[in-house]
N, CA, C and O of each residue as an XYZ file, in Angstrom:
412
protein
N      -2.572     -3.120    -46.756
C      -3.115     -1.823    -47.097
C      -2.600     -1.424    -48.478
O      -1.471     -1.619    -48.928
N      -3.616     -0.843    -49.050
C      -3.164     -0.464    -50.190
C      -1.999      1.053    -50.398
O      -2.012      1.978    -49.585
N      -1.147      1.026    -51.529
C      -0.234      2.296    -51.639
C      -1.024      3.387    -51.355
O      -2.201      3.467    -51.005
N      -0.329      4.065    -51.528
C      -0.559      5.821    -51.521
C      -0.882      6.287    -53.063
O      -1.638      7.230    -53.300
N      -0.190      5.481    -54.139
C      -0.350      5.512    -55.375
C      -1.541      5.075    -55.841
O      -2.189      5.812    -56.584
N      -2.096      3.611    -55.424
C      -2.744      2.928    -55.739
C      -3.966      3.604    -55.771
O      -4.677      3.939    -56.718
N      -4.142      3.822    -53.895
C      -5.583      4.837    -53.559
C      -5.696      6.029    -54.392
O      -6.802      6.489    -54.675
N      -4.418      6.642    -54.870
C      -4.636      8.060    -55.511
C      -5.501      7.955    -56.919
O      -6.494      8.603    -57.249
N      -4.714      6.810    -57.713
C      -5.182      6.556    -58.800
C      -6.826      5.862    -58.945
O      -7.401      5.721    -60.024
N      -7.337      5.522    -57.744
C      -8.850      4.804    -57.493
C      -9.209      6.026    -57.380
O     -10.015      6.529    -58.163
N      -8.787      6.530    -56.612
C      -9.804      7.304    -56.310
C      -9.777      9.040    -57.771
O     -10.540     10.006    -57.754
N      -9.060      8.865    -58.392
C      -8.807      9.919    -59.612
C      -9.700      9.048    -60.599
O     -10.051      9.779    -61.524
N     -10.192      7.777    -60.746
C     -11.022      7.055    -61.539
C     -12.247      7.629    -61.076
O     -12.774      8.597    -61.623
N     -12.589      7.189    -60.326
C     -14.060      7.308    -59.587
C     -14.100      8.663    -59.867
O     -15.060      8.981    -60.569
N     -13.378      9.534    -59.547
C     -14.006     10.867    -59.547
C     -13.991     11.659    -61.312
O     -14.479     12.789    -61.290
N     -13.555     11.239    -62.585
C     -13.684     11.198    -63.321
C     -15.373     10.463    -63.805
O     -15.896     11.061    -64.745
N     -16.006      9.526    -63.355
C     -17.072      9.211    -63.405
C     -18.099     10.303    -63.368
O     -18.244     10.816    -62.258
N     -18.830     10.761    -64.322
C     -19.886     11.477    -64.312
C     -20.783     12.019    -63.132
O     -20.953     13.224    -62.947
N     -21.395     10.938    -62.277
C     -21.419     11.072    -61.699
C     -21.377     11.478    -60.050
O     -22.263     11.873    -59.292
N     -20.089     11.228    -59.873
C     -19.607     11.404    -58.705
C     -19.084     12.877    -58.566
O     -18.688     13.583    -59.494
N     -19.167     13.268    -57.016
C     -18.644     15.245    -56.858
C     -17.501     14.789    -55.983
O     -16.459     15.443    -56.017
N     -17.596     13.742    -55.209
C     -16.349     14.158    -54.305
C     -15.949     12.063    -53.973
O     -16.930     11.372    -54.245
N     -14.975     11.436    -53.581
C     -14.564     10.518    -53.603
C     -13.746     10.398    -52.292
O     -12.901     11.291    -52.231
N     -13.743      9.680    -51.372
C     -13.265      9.263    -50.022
C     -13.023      7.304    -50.439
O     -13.993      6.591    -50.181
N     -11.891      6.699    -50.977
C     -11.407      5.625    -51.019
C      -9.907      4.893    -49.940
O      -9.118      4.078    -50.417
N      -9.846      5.246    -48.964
C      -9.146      5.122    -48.288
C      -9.019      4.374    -47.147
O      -8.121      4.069    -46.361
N     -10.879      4.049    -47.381
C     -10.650      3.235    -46.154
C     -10.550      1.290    -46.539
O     -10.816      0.869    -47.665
N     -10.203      0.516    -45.580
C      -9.945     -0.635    -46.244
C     -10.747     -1.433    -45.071
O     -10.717     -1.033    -43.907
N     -11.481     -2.616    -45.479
C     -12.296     -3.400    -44.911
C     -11.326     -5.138    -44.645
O     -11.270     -5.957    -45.563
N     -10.887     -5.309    -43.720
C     -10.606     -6.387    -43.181
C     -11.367     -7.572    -43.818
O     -12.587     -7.439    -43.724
N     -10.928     -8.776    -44.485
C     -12.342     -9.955    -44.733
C     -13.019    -10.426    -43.555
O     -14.198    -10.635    -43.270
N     -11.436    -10.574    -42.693
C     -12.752    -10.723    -41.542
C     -14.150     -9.922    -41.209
O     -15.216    -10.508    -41.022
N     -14.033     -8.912    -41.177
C     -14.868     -8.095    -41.061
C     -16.420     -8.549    -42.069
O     -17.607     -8.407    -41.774
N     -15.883     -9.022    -43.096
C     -17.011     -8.819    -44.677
C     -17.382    -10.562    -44.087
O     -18.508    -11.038    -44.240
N     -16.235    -11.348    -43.420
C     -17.196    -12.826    -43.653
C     -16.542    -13.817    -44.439
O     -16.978    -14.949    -44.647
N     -15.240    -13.235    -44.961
C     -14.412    -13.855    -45.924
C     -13.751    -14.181    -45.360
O     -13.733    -13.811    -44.186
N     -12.648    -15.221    -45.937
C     -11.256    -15.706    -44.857
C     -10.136    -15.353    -45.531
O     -10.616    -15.423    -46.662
N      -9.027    -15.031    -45.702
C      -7.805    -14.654    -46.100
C      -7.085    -13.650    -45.509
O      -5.911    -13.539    -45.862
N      -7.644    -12.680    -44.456
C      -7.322    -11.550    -43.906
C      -6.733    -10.711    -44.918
O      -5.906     -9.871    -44.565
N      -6.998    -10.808    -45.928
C      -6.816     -9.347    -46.943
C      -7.577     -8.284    -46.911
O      -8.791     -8.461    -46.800
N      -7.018     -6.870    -47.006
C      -7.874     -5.809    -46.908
C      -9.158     -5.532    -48.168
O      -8.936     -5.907    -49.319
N      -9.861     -5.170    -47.974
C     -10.339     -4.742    -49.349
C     -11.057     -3.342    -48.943
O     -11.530     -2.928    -47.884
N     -10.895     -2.636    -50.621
C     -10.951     -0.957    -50.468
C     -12.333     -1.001    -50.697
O     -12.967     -1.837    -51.342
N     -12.728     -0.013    -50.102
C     -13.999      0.691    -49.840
C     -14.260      2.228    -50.408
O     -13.443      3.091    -50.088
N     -15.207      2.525    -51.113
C     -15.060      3.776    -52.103
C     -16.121      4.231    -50.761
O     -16.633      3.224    -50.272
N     -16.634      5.786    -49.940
C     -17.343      6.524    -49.876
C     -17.448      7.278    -51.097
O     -16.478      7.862    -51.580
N     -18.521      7.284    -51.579
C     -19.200      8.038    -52.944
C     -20.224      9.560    -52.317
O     -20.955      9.587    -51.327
N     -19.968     10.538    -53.170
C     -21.099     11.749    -52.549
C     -20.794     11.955    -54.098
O     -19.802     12.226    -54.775
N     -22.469     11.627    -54.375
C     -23.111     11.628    -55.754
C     -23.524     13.125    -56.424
O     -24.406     13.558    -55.683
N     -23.366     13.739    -57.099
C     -23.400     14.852    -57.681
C     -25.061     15.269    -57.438
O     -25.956     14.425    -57.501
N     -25.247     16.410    -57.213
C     -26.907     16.675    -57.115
C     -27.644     16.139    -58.249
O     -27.008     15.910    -59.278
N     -28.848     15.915    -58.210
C     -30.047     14.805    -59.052
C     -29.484     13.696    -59.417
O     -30.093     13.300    -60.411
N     -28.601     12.944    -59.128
C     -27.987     11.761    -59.528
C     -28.665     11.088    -58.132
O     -28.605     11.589    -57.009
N     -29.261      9.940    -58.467
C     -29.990      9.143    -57.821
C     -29.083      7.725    -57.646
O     -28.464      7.185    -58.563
N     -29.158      7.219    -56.152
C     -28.355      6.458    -55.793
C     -28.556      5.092    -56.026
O     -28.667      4.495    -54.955
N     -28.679      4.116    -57.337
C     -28.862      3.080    -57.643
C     -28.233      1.796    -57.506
O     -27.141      2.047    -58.015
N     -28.190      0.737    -57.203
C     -27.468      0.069    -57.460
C     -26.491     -0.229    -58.963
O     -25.303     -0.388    -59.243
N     -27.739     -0.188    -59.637
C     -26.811     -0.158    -61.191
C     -25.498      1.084    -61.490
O     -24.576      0.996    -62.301
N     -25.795      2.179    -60.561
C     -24.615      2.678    -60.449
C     -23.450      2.297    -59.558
O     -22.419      2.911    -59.834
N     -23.370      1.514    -58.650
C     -22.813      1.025    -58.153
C     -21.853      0.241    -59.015
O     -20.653      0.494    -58.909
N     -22.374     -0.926    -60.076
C     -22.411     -2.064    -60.967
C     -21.256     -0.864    -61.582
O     -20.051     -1.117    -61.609
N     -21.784      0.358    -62.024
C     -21.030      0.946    -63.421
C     -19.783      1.607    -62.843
O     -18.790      1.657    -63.569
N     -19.728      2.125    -61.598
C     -18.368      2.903    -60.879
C     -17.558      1.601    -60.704
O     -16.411      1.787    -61.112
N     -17.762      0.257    -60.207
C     -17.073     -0.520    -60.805
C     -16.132     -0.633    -61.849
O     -14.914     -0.541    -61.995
N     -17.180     -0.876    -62.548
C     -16.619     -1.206    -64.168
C     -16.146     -0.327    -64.610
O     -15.191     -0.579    -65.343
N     -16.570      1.331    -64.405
C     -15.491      2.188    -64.869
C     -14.110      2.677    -64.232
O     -13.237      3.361    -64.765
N     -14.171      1.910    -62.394
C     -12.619      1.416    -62.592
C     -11.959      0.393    -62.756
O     -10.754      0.538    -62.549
N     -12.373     -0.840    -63.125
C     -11.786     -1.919    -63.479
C     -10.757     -1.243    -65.049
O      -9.552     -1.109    -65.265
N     -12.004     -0.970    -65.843
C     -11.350     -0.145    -67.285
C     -10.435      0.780    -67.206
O     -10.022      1.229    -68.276
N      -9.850      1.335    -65.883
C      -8.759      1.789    -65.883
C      -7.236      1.494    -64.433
O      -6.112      1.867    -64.098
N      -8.114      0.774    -64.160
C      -6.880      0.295    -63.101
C      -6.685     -1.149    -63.300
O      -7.099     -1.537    -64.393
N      -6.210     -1.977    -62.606
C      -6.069     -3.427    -62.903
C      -7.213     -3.660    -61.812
O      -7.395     -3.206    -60.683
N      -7.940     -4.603    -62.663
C      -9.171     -5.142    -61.957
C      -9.476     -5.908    -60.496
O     -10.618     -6.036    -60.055
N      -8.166     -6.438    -59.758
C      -8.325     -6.278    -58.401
C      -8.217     -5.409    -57.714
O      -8.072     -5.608    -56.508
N      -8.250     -4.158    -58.233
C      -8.093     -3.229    -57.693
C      -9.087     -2.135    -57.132
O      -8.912     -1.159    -56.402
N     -10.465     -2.805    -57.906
C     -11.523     -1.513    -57.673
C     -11.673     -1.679    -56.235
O     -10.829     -2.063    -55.425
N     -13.103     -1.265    -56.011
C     -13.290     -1.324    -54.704
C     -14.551     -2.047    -54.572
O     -15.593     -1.796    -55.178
N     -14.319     -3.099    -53.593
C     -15.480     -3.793    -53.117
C     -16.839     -3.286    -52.938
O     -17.717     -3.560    -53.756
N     -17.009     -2.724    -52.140
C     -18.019     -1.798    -51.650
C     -18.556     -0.627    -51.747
O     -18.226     -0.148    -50.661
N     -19.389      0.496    -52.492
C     -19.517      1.853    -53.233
C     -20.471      2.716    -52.788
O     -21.182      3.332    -53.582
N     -20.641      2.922    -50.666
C     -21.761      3.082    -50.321
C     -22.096      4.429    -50.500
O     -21.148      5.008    -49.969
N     -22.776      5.186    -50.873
C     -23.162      6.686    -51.148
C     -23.227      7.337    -50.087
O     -22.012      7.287    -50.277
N     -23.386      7.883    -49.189
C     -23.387      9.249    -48.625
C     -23.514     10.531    -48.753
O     -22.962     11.035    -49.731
N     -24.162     11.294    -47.945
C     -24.529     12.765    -48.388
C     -23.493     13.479    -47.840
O     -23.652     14.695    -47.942
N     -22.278     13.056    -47.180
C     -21.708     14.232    -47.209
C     -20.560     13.527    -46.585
O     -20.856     12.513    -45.954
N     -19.057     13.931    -46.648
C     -18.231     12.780    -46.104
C     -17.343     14.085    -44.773
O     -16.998     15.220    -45.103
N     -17.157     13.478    -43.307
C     -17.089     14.108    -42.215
C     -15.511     14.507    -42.928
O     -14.730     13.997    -43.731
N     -15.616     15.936    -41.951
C     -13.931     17.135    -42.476
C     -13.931     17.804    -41.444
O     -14.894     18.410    -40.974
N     -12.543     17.723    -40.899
C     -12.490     19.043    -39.998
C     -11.899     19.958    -39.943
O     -10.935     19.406    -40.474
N     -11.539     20.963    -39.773
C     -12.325     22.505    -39.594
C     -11.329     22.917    -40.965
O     -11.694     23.756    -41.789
N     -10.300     22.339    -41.034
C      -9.207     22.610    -41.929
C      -9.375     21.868    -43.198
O      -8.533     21.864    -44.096
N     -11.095     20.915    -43.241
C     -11.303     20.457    -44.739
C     -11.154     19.029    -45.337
O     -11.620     18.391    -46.281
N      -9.863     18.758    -43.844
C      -9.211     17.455    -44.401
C     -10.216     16.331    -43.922
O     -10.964     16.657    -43.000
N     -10.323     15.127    -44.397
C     -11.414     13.774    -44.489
C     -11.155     13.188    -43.208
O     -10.106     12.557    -43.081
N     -11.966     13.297    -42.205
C     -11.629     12.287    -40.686
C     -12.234     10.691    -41.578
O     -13.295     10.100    -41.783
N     -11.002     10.571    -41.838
C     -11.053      8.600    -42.188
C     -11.534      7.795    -41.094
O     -12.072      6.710    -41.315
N     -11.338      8.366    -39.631
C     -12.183      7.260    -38.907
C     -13.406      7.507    -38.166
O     -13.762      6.908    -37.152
N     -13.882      8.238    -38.634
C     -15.088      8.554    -38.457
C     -15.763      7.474    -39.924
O     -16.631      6.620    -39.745
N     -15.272      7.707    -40.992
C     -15.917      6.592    -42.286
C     -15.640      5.223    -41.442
O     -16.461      4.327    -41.632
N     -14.846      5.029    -40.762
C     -14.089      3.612    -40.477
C     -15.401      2.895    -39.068
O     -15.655      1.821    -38.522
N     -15.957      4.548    -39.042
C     -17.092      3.848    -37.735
C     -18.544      3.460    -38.404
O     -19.282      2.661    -37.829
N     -18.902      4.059    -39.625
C     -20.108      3.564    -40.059
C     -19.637      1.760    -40.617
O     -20.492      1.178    -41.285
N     -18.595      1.167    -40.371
C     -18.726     -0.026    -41.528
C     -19.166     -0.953    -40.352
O     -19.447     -2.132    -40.566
């Protein structure tokens, strides 16, 4: 699993991106899970895209690359699936496993 530092700083990238309003990077995908073999985790960005920002792949390609350009490049996140709204309860805070049930 990744630090507490690590995730803070992914996820302070991503949300510097133009695009993006709100950033949920916390959750981590097993390879098993993806099909890969090494049992290493890999991070997973939930993205909730700023209104009229249209959900492209080529944005996908660029939230990448605009955190590779600031973190060390194994570090981005594998996966950048968009969502309209990321689950909180009543007190605001991110139910992480509720994200952990859509993968």
């Amino acid at each position: 699993m990744l630090s507490r530092d690590v995730l803070q700083r992914l996820q302070d990238a991503l949300l510097h991106a133009l695009q993006t309003a709100h950033v949920e990077v916390s959750v981590g995908i097993p390879e098993q899970l993806r099909d890969v073999g090494g049992g290493l985790v890999k991070t997973q960005a939930f993205v909730v895209l700023k209104p009229g920002i249209a959900p492209l792949d080529a944005l996908v390609d660029e939230l990448k690359a605009f955190v590779k350009e600031r973190l060390a490049p194994h570090k981005y996140p594998r996966d950048i699936p968009f969502v309209d709204d990321l689950p909180k309860t009543a007190t605001g805070k991110i139910q992480r496993f509720k994200l952990r049930e859509l993968l």
